[in-house]
C-alpha positions as MATLAB code, in Angstrom:
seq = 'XXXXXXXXXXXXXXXXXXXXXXXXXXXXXXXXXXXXXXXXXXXXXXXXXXXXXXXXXXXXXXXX';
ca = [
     -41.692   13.896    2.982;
     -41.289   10.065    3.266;
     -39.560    7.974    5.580;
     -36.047    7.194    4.207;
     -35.763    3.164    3.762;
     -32.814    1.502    5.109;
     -30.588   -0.645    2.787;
     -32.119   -4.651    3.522;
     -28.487   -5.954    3.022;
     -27.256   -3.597    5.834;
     -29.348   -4.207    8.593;
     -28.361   -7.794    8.166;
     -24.683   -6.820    8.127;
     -24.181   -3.633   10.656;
     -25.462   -2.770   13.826;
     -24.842    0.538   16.208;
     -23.227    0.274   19.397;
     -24.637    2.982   22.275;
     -21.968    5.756   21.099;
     -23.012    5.736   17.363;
     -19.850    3.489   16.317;
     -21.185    0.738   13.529;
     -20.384   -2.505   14.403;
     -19.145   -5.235   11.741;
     -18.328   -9.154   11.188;
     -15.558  -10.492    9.598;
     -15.656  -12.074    5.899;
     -13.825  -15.426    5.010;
     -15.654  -17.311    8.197;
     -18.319  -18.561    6.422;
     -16.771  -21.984    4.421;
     -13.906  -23.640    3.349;
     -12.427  -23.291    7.090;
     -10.524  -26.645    6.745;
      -7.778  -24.952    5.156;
      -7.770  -22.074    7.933;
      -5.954  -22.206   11.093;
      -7.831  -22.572   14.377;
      -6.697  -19.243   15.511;
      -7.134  -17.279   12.199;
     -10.777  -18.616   12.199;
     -11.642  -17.534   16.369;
      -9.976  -13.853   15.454;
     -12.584  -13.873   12.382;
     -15.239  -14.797   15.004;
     -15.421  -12.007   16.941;
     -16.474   -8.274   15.899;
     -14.877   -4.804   14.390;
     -15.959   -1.743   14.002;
     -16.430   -0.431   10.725;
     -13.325    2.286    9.719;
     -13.891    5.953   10.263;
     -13.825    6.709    6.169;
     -17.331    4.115    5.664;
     -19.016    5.317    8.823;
     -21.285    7.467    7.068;
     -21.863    5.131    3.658;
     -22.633    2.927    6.394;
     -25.139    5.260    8.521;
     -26.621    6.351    5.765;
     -27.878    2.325    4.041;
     -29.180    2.145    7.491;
     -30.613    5.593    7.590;
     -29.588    7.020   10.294;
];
């Protein structure tokens, strides 16, 4: 049987941490930040993890 692919878009966008948890970034930090405060845009800077309901929709684009 082959190898299952992983989803392109999703290895750009997700990565694992060492206990299996998916890592994300925030959206809305990529233009049009005059209008944002300073402090909405550093909480957008730094990274989530993805919620326990898309875990596996997640795990699975990156086949795994």
């Amino acid at each position: 049987m082959p190898k299952m692919k992983s989803n392109s878009g999703a290895k750009k966008r997700f990565s694992l941490t060492g206990t299996g948890k998916v890592k994300r970034k925030h959206a809305f930090k990529s233009h049009i930040l005059t209008k944002k405060s300073t402090k909405r845009k550093r909480f957008l800077t730094h990274t989530d993890t993805v919620s326990k309901v898309d875990t596996k929709r997640v795990k699975a684009l990156l086949a795994k």
